[in-house]
C-alpha positions as CSV (number, residue, x, y, z in Angstrom):
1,X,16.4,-27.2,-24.5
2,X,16.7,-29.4,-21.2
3,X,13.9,-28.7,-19.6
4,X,15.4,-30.0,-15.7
5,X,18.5,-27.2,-16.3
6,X,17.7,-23.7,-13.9
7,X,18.8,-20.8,-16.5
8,X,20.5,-18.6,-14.0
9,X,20.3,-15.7,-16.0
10,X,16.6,-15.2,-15.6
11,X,17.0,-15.4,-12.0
12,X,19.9,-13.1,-12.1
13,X,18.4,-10.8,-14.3
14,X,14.9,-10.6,-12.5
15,X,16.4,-10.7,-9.0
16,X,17.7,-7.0,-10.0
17,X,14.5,-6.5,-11.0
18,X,13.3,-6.6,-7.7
19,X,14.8,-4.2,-6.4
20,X,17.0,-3.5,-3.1
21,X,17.1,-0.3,-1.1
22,X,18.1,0.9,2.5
23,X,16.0,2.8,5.4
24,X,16.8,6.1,6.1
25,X,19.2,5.4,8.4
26,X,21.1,3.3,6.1
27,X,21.1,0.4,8.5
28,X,18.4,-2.3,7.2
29,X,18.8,-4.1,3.8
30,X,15.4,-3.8,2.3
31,X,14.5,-5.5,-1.1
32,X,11.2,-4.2,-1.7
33,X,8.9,-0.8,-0.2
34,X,6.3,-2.3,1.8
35,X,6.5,-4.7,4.6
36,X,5.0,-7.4,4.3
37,X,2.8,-9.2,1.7
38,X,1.0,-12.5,0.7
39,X,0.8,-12.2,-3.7
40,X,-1.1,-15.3,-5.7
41,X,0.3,-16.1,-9.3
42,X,-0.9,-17.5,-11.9
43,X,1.5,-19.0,-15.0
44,X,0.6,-19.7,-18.8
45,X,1.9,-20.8,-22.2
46,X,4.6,-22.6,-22.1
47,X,4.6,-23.0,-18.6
48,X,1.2,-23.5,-16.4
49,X,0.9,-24.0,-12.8
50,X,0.2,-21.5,-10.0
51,X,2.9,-19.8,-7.5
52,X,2.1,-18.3,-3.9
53,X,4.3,-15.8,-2.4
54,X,5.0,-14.8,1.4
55,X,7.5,-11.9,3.1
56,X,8.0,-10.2,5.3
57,X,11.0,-8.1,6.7
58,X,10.8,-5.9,3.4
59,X,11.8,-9.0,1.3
60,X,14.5,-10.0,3.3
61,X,12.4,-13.3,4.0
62,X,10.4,-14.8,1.5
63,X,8.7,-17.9,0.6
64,X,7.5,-19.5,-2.5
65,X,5.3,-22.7,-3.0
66,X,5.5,-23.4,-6.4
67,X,3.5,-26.0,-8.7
68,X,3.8,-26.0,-12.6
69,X,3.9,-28.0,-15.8
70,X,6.5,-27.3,-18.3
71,X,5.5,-28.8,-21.8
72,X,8.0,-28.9,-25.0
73,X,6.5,-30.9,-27.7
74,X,6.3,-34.2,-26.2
75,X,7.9,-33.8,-23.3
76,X,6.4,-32.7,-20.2
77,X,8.0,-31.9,-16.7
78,X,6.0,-31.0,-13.5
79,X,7.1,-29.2,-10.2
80,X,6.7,-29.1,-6.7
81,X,9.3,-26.7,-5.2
82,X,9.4,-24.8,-2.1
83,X,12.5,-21.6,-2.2
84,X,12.9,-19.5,0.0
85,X,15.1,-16.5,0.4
86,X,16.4,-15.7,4.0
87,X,18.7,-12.8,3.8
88,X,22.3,-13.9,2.2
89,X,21.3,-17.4,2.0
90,X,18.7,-18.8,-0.6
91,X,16.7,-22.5,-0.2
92,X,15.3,-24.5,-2.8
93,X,13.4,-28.2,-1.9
94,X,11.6,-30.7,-4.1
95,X,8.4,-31.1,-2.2
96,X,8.1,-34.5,-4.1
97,X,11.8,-35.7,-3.1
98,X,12.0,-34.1,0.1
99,X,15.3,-33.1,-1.1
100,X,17.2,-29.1,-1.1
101,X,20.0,-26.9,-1.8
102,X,21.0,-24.3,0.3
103,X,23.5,-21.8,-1.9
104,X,24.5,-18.1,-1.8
105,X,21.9,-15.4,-2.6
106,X,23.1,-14.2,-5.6
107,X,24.4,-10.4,-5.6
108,X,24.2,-10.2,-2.0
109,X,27.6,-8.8,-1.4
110,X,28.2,-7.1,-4.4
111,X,25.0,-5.1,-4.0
112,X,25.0,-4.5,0.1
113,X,28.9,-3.7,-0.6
114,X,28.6,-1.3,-3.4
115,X,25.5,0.8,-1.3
116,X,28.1,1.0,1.7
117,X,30.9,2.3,-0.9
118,X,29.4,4.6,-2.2
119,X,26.4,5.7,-0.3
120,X,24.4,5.0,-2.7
121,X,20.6,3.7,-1.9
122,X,20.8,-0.1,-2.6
123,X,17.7,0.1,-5.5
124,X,19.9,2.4,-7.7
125,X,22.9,0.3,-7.9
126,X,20.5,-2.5,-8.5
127,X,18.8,-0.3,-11.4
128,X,23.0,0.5,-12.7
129,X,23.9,-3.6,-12.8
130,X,20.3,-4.3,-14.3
131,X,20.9,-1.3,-17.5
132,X,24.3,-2.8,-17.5
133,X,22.9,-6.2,-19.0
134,X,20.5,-3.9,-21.5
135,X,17.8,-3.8,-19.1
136,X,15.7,-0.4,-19.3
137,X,12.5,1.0,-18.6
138,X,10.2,1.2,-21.0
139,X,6.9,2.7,-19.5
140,X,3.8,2.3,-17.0
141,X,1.2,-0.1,-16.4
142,X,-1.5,-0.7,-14.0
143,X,-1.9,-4.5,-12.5
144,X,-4.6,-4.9,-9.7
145,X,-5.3,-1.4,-8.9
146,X,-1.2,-0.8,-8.6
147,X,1.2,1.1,-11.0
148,X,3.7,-1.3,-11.9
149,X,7.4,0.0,-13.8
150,X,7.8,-1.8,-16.9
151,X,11.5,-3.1,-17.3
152,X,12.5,-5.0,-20.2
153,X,15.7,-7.2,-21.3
154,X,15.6,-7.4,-24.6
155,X,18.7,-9.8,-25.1
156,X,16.6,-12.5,-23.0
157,X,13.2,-11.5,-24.8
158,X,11.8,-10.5,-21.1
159,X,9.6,-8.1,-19.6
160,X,8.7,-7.3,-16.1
161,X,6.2,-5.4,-13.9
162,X,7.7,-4.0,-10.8
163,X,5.5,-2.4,-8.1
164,X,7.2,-0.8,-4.9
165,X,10.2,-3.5,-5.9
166,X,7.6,-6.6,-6.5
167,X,7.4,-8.0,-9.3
168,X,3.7,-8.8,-9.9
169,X,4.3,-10.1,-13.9
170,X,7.2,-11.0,-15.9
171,X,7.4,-12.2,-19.9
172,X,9.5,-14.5,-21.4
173,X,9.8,-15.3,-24.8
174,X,11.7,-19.0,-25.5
175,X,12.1,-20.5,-28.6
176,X,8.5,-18.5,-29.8
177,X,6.8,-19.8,-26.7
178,X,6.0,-17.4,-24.2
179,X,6.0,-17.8,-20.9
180,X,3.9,-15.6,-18.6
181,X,3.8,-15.0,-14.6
182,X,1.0,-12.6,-13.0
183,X,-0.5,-12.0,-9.9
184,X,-4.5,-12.7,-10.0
185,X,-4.6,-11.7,-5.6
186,X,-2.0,-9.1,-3.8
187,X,-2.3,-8.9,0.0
188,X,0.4,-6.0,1.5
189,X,1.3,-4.7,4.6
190,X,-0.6,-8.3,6.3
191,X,0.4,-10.6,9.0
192,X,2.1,-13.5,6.9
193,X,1.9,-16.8,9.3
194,X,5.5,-18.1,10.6
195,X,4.6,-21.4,9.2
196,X,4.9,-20.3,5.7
197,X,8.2,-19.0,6.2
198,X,10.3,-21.8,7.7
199,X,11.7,-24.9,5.7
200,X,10.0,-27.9,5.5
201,X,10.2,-30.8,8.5
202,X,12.3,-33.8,7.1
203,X,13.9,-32.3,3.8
204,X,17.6,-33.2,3.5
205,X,19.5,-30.1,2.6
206,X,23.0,-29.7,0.9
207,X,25.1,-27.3,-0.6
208,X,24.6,-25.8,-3.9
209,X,26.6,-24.4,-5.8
210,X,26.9,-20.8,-6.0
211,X,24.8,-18.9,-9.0
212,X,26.6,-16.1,-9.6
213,X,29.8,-19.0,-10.7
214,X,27.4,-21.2,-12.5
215,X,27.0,-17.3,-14.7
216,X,30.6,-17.0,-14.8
217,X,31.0,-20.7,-16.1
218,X,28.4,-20.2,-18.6
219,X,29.7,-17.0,-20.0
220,X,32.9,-18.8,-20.1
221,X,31.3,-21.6,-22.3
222,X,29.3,-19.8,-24.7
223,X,32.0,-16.8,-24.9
224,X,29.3,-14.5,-23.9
């Protein structure tokens, strides 16, 4: 396994997880049911480190500052990484290299395209593409005082906690090392300061290339 290589399946697969819906006037993409929201994470096994989240506009903006160690036998790779998801484009920077890609958000028009279609609220068709890839629900938990949905993938050997469309923990299983994400502090509905939510001053940013044809690439390799 190369550690440096983004596996765009897990963001694929736990970007449905999030979940997407409409208002009620079917006007205003949202991805998750509450506002606004400032969540802390904490990672261990495989991968350690700590991850702090920031949104606003329902999702539609988010942040993440992102620090972690991945460790594979002798090998060892740490992170620094700013993303952040502005509508139907996505940012990723190397804090360290002041470098970033700007690319597509994946499933942006096939999801606000398919809820215009067929009048559909946003979430479900999200819930339809997810059980699709042999995603289902499997029960309910309670993390931090919130009842989460418990989705699980069981082709990818992943599990995830969704509450009002946040994700608060996610499992995954690699090579017998798990890997595990969960918020430890959950701040909703707050003011979430501009700052956190704009790109950082003197990062070069180019052009990525688009996720959703790095899947359809890999599929094509590994016949899958």
């Amino acid at each position: 396994m190369k550690l440096t290589k983004e596996r765009p399946w897990f963001f694929l697969a736990f970007f449905l997880l999030a979940g997407w819906s409409v208002d009620s006037f079917g006007q205003e993409l949202r991805r998750y049911k509450i506002r606004s929201g400032i969540i802390e994470y904490k990672m261990s096994g495989m991968q350690t480190g700590a991850e702090t989240i920031y949104f606003d506009r329902w999702g539609m903006r988010e942040a993440k500052y992102t620090q972690t160690e991945i460790k594979v036998a002798s090998m060892s790779v740490k992170q620094n990484q700013y993303s952040l998801l502005d509508g139907e484009w996505t940012y990723t920077v190397d804090l360290d290299k002041k470098t970033g890609t700007k690319m597509p958000t994946p499933l942006w028009k096939e999801l606000t395209g398919a809820a215009k279609r067929e009048g559909k609220d946003a979430s479900e068709i999200g819930k339809e593409m997810l059980a699709r890839m042999g995603g289902r629900r499997i029960g309910t938990e309670t993390l931090l005082g919130k009842s989460c949905e418990v989705w699980e993938i069981k082709s990818m050997n992943a599990k995830s906690w969704i509450w009002q469309g946040v994700t608060l923990k996610t499992e995954v299983n690699m090579m017998g090392k798990l890997m595990t994400t969960e918020a430890v502090r959950l701040q909703d509905n707050v003011n979430v300061p501009e700052e956190k939510l704009a790109l950082p001053k003197d990062v070069k940013i180019i052009e990525g290339a688009n996720p959703m044809d790095v899947l359809k690439n890999l599929k094509k390799k590994t016949g899958n």
